[in-house]
LUMLUMDREN-2810 file (N, C-alpha, C; in Angstrom, 1 decimal):
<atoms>
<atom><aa>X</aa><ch>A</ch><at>N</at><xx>4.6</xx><yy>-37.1</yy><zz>-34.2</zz></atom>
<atom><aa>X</aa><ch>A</ch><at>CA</at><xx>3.6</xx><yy>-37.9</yy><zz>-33.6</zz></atom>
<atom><aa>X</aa><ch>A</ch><at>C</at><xx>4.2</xx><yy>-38.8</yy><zz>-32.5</zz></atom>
<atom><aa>X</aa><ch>A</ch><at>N</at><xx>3.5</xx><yy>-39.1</yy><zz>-31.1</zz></atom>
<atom><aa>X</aa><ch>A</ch><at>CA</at><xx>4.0</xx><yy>-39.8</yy><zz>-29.9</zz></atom>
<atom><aa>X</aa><ch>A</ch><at>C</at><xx>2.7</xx><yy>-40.6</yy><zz>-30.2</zz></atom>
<atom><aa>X</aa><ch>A</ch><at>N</at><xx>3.5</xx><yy>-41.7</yy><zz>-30.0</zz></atom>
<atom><aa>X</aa><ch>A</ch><at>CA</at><xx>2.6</xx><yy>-42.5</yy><zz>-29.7</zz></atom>
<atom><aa>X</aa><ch>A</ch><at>C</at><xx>3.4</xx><yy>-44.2</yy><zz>-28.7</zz></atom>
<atom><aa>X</aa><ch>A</ch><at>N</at><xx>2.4</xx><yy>-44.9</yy><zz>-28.0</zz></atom>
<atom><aa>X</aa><ch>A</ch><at>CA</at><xx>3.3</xx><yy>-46.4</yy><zz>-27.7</zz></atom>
<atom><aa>X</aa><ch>A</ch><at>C</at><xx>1.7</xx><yy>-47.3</yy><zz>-27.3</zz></atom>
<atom><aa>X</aa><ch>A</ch><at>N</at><xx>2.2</xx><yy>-48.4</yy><zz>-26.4</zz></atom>
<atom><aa>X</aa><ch>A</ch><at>CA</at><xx>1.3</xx><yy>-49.4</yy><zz>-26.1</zz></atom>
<atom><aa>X</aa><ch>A</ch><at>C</at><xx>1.3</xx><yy>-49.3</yy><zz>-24.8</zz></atom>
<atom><aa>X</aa><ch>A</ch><at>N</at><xx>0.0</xx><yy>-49.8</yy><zz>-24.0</zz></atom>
<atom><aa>X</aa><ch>A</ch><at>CA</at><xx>-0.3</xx><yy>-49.7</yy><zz>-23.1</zz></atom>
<atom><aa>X</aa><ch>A</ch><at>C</at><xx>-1.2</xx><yy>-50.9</yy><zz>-23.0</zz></atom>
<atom><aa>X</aa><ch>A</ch><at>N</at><xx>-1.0</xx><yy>-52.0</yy><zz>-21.7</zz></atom>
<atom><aa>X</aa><ch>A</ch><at>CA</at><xx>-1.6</xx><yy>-53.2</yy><zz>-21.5</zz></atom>
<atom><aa>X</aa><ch>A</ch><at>C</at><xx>-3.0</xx><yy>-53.3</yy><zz>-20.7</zz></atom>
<atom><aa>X</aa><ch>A</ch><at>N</at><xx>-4.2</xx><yy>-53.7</yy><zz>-21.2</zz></atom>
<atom><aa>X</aa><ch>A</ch><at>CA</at><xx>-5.5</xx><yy>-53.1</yy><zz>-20.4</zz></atom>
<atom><aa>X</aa><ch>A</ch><at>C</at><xx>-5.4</xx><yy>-54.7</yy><zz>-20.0</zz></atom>
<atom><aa>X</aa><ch>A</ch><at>N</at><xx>-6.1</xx><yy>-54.8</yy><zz>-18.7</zz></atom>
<atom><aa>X</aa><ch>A</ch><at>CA</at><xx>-6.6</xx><yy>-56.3</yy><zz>-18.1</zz></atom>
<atom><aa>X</aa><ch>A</ch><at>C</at><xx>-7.9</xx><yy>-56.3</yy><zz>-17.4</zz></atom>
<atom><aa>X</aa><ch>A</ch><at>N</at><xx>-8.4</xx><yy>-57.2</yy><zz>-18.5</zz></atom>
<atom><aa>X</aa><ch>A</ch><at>CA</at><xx>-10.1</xx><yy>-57.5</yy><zz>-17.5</zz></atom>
<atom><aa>X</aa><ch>A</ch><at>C</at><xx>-10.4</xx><yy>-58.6</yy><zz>-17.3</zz></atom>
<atom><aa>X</aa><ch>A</ch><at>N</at><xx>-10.8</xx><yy>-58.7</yy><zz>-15.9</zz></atom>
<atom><aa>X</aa><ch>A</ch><at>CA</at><xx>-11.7</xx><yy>-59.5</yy><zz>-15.9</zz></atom>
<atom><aa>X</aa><ch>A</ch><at>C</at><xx>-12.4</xx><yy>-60.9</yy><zz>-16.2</zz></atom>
<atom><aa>X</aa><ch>A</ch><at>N</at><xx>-12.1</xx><yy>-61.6</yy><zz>-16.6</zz></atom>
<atom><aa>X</aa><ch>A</ch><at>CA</at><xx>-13.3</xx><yy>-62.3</yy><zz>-17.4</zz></atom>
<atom><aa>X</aa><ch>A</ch><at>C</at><xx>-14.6</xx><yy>-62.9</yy><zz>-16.2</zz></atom>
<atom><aa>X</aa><ch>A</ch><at>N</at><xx>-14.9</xx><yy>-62.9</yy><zz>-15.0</zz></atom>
<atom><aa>X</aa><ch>A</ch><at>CA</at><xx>-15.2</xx><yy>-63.5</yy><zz>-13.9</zz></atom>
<atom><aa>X</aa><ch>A</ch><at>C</at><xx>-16.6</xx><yy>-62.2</yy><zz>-14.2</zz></atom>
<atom><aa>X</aa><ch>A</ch><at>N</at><xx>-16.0</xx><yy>-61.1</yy><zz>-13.6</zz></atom>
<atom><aa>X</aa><ch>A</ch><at>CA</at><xx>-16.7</xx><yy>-59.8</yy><zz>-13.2</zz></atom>
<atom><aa>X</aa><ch>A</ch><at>C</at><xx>-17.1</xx><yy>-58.8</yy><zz>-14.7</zz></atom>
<atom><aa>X</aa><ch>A</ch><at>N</at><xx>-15.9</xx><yy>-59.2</yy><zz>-15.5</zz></atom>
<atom><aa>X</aa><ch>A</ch><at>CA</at><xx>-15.9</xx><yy>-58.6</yy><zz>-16.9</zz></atom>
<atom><aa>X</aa><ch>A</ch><at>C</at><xx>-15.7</xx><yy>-56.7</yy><zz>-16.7</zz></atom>
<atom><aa>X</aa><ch>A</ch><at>N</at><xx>-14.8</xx><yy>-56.6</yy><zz>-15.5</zz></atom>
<atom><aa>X</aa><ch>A</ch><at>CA</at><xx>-14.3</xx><yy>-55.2</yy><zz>-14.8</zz></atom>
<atom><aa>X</aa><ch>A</ch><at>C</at><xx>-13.3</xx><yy>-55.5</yy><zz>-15.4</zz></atom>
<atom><aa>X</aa><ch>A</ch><at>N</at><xx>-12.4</xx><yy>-54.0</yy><zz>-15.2</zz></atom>
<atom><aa>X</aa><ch>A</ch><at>CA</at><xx>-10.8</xx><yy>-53.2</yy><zz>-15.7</zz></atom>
<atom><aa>X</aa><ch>A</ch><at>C</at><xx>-10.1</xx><yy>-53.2</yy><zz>-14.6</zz></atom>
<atom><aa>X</aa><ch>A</ch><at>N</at><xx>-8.9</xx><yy>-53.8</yy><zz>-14.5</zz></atom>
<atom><aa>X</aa><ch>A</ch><at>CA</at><xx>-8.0</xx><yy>-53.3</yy><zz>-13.5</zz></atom>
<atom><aa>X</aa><ch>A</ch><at>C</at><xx>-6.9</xx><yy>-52.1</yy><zz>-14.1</zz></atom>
<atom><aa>X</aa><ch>A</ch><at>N</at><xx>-6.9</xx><yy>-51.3</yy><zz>-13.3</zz></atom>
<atom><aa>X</aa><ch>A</ch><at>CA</at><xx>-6.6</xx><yy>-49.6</yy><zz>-13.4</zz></atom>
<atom><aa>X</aa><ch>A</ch><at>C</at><xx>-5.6</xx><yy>-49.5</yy><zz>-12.4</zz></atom>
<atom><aa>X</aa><ch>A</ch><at>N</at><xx>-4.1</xx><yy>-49.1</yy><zz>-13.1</zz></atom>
<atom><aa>X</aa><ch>A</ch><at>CA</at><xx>-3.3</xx><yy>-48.3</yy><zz>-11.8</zz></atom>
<atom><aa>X</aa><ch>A</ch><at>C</at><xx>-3.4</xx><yy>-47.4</yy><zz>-11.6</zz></atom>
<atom><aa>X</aa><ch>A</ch><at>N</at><xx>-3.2</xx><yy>-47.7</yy><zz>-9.9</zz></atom>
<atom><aa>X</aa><ch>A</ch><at>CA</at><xx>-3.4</xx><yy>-46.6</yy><zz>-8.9</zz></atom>
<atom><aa>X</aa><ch>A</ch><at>C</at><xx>-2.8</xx><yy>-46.1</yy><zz>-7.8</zz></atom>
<atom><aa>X</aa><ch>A</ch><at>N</at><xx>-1.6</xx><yy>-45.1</yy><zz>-8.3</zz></atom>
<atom><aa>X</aa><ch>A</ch><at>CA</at><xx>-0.6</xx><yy>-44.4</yy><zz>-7.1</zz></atom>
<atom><aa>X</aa><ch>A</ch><at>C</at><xx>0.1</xx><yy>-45.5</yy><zz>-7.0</zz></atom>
<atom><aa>X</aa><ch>A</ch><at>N</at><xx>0.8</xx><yy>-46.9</yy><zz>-7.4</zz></atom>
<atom><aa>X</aa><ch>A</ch><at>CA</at><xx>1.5</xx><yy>-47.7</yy><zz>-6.8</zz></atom>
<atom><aa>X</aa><ch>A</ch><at>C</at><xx>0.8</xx><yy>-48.6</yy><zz>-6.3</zz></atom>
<atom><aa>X</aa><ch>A</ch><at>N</at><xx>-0.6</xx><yy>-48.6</yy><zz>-6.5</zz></atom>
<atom><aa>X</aa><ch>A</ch><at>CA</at><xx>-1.5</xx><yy>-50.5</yy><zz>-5.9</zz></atom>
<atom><aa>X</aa><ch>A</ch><at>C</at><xx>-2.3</xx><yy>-50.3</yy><zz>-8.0</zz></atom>
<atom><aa>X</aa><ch>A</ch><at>N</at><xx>-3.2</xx><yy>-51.3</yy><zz>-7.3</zz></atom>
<atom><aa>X</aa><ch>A</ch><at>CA</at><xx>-4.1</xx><yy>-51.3</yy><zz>-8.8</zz></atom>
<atom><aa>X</aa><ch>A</ch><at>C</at><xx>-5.9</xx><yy>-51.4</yy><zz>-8.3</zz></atom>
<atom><aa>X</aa><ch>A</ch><at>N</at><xx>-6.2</xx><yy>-50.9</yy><zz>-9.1</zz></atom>
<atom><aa>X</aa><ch>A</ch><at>CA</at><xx>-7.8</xx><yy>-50.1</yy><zz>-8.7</zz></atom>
<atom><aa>X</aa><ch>A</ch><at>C</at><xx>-8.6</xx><yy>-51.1</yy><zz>-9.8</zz></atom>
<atom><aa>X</aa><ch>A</ch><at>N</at><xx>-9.8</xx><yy>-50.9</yy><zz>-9.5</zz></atom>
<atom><aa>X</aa><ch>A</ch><at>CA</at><xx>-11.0</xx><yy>-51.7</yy><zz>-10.5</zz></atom>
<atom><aa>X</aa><ch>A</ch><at>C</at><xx>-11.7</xx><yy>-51.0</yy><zz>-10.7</zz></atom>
<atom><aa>X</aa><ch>A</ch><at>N</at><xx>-12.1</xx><yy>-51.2</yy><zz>-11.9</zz></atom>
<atom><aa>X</aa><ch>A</ch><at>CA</at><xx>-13.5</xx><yy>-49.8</yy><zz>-13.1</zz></atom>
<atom><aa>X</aa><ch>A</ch><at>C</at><xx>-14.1</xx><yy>-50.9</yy><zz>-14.0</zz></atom>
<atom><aa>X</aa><ch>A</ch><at>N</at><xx>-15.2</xx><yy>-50.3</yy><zz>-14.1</zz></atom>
<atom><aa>X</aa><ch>A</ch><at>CA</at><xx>-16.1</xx><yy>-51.2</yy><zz>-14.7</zz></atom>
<atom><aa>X</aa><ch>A</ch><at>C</at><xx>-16.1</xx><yy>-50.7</yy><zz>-16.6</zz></atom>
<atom><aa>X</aa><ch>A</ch><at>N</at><xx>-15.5</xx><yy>-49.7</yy><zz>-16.5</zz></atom>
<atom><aa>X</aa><ch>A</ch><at>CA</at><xx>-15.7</xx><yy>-48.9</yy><zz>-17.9</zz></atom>
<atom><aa>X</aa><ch>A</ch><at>C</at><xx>-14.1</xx><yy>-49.2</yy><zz>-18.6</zz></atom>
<atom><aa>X</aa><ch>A</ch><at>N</at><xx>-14.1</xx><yy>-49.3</yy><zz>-19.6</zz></atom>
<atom><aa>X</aa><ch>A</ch><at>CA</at><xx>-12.4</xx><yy>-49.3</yy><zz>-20.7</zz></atom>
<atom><aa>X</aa><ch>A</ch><at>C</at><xx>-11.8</xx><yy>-48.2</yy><zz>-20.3</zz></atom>
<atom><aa>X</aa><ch>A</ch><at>N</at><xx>-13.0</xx><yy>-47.0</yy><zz>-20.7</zz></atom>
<atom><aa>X</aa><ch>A</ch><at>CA</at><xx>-12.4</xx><yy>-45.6</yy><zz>-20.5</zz></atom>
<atom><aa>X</aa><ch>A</ch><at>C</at><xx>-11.5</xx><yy>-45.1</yy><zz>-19.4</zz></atom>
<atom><aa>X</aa><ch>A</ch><at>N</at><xx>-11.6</xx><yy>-45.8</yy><zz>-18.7</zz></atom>
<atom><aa>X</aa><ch>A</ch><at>CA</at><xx>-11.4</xx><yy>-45.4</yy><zz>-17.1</zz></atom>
<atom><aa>X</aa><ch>A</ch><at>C</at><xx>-10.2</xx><yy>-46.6</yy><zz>-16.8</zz></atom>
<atom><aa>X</aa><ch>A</ch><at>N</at><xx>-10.4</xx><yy>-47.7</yy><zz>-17.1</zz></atom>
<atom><aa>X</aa><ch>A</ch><at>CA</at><xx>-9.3</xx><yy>-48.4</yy><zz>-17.0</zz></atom>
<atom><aa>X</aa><ch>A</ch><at>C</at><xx>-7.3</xx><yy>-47.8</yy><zz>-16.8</zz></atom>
<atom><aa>X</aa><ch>A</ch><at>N</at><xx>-7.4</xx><yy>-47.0</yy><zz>-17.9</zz></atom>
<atom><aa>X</aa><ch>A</ch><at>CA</at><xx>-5.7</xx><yy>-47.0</yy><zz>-17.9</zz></atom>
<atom><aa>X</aa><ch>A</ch><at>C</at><xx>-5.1</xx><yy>-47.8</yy><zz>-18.7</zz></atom>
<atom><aa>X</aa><ch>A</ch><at>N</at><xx>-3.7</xx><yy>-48.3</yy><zz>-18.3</zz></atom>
<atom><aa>X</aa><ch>A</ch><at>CA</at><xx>-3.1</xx><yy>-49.4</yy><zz>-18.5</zz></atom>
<atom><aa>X</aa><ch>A</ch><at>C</at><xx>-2.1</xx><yy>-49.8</yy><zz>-18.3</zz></atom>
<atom><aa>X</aa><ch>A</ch><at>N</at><xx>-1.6</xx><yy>-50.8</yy><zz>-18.0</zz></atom>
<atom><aa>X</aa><ch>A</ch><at>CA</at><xx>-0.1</xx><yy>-51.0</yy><zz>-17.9</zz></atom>
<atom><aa>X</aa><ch>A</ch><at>C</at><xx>0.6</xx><yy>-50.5</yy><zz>-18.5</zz></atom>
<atom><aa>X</aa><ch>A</ch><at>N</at><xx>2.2</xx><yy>-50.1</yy><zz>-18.5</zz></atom>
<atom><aa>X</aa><ch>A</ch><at>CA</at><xx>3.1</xx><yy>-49.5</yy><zz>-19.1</zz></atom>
<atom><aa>X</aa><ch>A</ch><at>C</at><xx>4.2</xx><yy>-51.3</yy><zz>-19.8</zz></atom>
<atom><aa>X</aa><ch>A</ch><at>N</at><xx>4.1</xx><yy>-51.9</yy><zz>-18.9</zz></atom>
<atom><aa>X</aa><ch>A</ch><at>CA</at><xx>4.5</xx><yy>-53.6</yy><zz>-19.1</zz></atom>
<atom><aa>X</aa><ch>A</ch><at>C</at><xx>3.7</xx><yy>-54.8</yy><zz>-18.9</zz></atom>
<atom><aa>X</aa><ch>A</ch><at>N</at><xx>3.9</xx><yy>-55.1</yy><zz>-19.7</zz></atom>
<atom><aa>X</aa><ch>A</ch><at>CA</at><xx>3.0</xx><yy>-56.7</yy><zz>-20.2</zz></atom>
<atom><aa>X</aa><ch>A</ch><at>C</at><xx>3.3</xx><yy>-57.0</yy><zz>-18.9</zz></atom>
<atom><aa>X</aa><ch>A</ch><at>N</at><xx>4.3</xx><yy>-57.9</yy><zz>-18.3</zz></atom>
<atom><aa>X</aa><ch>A</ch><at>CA</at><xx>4.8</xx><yy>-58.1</yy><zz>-17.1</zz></atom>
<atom><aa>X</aa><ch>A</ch><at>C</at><xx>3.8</xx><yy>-57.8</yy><zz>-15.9</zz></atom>
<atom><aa>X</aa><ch>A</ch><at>N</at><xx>3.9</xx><yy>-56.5</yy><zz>-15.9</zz></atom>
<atom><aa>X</aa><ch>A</ch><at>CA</at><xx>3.4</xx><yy>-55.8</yy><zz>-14.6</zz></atom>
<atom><aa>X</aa><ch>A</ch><at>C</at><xx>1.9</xx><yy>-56.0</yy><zz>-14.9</zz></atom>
<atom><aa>X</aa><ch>A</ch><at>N</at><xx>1.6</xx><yy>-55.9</yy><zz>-15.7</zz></atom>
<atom><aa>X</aa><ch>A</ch><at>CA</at><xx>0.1</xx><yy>-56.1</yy><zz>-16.2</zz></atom>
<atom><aa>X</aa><ch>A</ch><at>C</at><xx>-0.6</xx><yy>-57.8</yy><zz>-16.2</zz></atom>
<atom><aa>X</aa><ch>A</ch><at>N</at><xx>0.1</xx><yy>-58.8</yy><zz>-16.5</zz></atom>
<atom><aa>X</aa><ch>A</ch><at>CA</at><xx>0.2</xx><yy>-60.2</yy><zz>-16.2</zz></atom>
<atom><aa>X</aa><ch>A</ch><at>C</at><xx>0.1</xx><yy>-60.3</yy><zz>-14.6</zz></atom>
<atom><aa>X</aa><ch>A</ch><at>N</at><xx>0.9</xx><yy>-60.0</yy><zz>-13.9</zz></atom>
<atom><aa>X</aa><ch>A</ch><at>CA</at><xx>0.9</xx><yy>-60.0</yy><zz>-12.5</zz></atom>
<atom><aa>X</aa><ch>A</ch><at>C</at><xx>-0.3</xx><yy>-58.8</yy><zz>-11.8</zz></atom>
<atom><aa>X</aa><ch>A</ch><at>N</at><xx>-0.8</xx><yy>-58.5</yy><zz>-12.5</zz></atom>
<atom><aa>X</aa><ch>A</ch><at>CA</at><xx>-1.9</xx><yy>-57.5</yy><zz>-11.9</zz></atom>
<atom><aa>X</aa><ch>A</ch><at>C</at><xx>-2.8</xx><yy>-58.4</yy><zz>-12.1</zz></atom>
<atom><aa>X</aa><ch>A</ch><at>N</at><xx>-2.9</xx><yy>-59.4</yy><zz>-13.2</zz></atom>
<atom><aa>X</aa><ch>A</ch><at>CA</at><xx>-4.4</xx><yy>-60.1</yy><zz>-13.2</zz></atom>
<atom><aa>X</aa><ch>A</ch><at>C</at><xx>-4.2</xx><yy>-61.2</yy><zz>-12.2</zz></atom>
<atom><aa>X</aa><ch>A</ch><at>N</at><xx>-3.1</xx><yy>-61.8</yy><zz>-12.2</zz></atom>
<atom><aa>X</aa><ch>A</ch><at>CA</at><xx>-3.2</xx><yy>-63.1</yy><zz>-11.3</zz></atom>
<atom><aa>X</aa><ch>A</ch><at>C</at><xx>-3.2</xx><yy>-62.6</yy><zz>-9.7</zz></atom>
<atom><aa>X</aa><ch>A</ch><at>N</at><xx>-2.7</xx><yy>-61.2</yy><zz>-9.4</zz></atom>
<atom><aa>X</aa><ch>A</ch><at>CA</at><xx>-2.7</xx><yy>-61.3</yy><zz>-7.8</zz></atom>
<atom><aa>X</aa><ch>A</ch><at>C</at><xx>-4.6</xx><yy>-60.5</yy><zz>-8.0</zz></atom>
<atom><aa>X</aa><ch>A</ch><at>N</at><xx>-5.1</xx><yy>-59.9</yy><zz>-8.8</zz></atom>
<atom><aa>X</aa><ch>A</ch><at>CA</at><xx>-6.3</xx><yy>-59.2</yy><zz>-8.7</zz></atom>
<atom><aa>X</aa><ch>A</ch><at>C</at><xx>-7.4</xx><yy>-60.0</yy><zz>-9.6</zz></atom>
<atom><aa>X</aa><ch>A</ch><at>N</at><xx>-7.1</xx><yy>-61.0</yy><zz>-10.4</zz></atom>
<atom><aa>X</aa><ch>A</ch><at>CA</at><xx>-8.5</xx><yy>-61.3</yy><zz>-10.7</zz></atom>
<atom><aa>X</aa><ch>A</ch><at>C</at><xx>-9.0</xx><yy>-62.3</yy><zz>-10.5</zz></atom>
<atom><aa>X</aa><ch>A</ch><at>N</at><xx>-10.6</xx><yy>-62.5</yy><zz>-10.3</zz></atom>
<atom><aa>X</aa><ch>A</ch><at>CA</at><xx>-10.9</xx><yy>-63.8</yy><zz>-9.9</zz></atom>
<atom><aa>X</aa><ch>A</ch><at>C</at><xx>-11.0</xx><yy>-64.9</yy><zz>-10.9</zz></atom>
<atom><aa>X</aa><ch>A</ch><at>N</at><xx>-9.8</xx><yy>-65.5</yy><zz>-10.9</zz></atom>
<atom><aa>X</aa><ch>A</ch><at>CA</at><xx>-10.1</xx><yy>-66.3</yy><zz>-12.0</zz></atom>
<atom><aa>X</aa><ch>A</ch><at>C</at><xx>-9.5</xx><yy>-66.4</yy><zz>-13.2</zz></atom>
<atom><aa>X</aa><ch>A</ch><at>N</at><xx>-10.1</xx><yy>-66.0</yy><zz>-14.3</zz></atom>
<atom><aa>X</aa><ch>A</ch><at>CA</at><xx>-9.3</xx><yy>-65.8</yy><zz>-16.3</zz></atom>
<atom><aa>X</aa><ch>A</ch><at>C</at><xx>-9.5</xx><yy>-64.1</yy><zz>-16.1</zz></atom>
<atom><aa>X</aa><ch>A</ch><at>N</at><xx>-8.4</xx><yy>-64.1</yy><zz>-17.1</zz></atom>
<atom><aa>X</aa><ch>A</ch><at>CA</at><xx>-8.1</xx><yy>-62.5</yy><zz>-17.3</zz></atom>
<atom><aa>X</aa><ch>A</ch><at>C</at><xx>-7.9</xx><yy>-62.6</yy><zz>-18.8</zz></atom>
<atom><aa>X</aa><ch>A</ch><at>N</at><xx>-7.8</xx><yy>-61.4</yy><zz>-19.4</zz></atom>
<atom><aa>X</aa><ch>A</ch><at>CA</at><xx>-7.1</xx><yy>-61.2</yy><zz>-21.0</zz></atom>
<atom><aa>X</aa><ch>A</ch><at>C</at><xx>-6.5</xx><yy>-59.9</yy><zz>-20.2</zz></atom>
<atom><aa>X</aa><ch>A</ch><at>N</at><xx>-5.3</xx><yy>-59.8</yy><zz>-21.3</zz></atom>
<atom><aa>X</aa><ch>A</ch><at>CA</at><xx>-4.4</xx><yy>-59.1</yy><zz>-21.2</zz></atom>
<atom><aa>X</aa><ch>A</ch><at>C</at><xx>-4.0</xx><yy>-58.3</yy><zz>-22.5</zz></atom>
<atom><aa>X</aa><ch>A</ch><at>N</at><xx>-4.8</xx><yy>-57.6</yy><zz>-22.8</zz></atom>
<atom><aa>X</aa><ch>A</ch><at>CA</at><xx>-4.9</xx><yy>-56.9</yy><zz>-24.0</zz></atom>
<atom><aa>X</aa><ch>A</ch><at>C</at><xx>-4.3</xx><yy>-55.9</yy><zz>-24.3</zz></atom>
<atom><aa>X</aa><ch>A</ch><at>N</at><xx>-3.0</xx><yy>-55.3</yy><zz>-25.8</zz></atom>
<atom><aa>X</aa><ch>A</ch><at>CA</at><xx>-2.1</xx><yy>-54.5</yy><zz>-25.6</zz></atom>
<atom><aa>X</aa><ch>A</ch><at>C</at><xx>-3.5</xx><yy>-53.4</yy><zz>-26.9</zz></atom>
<atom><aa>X</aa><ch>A</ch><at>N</at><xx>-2.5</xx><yy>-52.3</yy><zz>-26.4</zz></atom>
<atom><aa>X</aa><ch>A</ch><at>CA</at><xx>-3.9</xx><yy>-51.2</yy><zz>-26.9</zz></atom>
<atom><aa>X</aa><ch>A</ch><at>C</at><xx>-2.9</xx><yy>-50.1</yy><zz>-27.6</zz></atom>
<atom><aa>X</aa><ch>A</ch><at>N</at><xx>-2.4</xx><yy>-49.7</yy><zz>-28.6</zz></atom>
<atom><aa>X</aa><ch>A</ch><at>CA</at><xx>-2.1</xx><yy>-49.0</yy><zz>-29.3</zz></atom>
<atom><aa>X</aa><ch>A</ch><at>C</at><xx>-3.0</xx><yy>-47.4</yy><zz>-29.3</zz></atom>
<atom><aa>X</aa><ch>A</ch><at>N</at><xx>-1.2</xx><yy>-46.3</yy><zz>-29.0</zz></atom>
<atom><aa>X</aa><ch>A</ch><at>CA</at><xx>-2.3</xx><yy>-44.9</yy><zz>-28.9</zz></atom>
<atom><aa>X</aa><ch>A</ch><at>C</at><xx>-1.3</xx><yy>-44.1</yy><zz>-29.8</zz></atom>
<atom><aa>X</aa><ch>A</ch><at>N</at><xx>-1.6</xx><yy>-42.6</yy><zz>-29.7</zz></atom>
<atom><aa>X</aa><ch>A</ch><at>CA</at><xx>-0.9</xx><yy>-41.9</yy><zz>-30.5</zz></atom>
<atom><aa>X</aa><ch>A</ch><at>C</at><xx>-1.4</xx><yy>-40.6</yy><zz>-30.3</zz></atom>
<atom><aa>X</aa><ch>A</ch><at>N</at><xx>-1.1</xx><yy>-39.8</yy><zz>-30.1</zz></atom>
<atom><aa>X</aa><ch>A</ch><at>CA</at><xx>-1.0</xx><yy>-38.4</yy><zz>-29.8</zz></atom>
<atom><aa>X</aa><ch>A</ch><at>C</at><xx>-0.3</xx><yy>-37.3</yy><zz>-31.2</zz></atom>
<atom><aa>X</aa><ch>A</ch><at>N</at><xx>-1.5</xx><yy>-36.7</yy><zz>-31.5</zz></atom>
<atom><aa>X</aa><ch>A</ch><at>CA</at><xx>-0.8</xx><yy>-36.0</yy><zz>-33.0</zz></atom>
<atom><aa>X</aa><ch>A</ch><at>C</at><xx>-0.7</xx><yy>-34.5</yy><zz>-32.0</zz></atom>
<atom><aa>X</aa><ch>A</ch><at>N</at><xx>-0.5</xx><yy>-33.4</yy><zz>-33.5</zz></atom>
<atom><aa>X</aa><ch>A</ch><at>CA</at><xx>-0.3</xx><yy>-32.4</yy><zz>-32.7</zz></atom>
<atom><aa>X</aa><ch>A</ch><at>C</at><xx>-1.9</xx><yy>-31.3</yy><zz>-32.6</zz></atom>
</atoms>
């Protein structure tokens, strides 16, 4: 089994997802669609240059069976 973490960041202003995209970062209104960060770091600095305002920075546990 593969599995790791991945950092989702929303919103608290708009209560939207910031989602990477090709090397910038994108906004979704849905979890599903969000994505996530691969680093807390990069994901920390995705909310303060993209959100207006409070963010959470939420790590999201996945896993891939066969």
């Amino acid at each position: 089994m593969d599995g790791g973490v991945v950092y989702v960041v929303q919103d608290l202003v708009s209560g939207g997802f910031l989602r990477p995209d090709s090397g910038d970062v994108g906004r979704t209104d849905r979890l599903r669609d969000a994505g996530g960060f691969e680093d807390l770091g990069e994901a920390y600095e995705a909310g303060i240059d993209h959100c207006d305002g409070s963010f959470d920075v939420v790590p999201v546990i996945f896993w891939k069976g066969n």
